[in-house]
C-alpha positions in Angstrom: 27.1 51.1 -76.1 24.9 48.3 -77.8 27.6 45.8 -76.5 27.5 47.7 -72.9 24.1 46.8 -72.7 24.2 43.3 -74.3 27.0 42.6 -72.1 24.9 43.9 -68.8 21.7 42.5 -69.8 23.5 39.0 -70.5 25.1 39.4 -66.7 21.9 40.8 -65.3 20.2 37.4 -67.2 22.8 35.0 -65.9 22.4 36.9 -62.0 18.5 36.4 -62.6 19.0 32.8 -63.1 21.2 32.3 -60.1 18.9 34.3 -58.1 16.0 32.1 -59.4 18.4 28.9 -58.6 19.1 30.1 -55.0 15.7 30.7 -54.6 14.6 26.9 -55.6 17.4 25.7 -53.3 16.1 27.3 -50.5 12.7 26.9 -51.3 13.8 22.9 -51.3 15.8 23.4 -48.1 12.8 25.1 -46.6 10.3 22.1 -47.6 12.5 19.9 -46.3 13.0 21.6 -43.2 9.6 21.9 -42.8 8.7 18.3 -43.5 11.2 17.1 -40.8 9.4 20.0 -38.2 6.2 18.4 -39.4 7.7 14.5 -38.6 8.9 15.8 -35.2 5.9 17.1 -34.3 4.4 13.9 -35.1 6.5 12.2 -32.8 6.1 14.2 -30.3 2.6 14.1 -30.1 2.7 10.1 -30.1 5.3 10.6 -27.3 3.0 12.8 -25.4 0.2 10.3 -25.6 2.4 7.6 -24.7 3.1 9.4 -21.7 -0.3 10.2 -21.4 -1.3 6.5 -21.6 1.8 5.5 -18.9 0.5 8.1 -16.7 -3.3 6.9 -17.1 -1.8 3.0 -15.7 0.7 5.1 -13.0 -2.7 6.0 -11.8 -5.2 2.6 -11.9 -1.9 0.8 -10.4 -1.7 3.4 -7.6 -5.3 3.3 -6.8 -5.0 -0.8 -7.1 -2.2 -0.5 -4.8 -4.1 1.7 -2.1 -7.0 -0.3 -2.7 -4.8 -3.5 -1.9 -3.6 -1.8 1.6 -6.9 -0.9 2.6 -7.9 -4.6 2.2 -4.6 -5.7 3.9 -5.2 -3.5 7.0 -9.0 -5.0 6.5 -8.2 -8.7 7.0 -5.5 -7.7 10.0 -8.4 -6.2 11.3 -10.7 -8.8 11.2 -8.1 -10.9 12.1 -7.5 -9.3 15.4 -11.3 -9.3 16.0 -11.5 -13.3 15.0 -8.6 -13.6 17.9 -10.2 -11.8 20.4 -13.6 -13.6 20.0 -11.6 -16.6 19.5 -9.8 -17.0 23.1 -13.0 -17.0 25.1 -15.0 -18.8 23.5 -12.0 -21.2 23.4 -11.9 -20.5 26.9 -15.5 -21.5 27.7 -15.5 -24.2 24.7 -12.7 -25.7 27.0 -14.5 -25.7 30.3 -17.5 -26.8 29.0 -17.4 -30.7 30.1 -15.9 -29.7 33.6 -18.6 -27.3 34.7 -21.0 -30.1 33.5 -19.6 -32.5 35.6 -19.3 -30.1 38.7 -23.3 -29.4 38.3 -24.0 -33.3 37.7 -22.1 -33.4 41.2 -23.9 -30.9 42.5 -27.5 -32.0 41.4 -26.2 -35.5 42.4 -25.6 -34.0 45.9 -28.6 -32.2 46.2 -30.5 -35.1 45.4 -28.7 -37.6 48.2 -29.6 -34.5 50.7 -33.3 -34.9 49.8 -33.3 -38.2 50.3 -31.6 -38.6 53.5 -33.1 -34.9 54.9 -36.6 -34.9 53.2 -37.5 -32.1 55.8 -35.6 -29.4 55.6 -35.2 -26.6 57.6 -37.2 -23.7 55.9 -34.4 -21.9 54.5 -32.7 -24.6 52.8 -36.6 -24.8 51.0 -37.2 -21.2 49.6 -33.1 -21.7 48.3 -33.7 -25.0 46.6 -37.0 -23.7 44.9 
């Protein structure tokens, strides 16, 4: 009986230490697990700011780009308005030196009647003043 129990003690010792051994292993297995959970959350969380920060310039280009249409449809605007001021006075810049002429002539004219008419009929008077 001695032996019996020698003998089971002995294989309950050896059982013990492979118990003890599987526990280390996993313990191990577990750590390292855990470390590699604690590195991926890591990189996820740099990720997620990256995409954060590519989001962030998504947006100030977006606004640059609507602020860069607004300005467009700005200048065609004040284009258009710079085009329609632009033909008249063009127009009148252009006739100008002919309607100054055509009133020289016509003051010139007015002046030969005076001369050769100096009395008018009394009309012609209360028109010319």
């Amino acid at each position: 009986m001695i032996v019996e129990r020698e003998q089971a003690e002995a294989s309950l010792q050896r059982a013990n230490e492979q118990l003890e051994q599987r526990v280390e292993e996993r313990t191990a297995a577990l750590m390292l697990a855990n470390e590699a959970l604690q590195q991926s959350e890591v990189e996820l969380k740099e990720k997620a700011r990256q995409i954060e920060r590519a989001m962030q310039e998504f947006q100030l280009t977006q606004s640059q780009l609507i602020q860069t249409e607004k300005m467009s449809s700005l200048g065609q605007l004040v284009a258009g308005v710079a085009h329609e001021i632009n033909n008249p006075v063009s127009f009148i810049y252009g006739n100008v030196t002919p309607a100054k002429e055509y009133i020289d002539d016509l003051l010139h004219l007015l002046q030969l009647y005076q001369q050769h008419y100096p009395n008018p009929a009394t009309e012609i008077k209360e028109v010319s003043e």
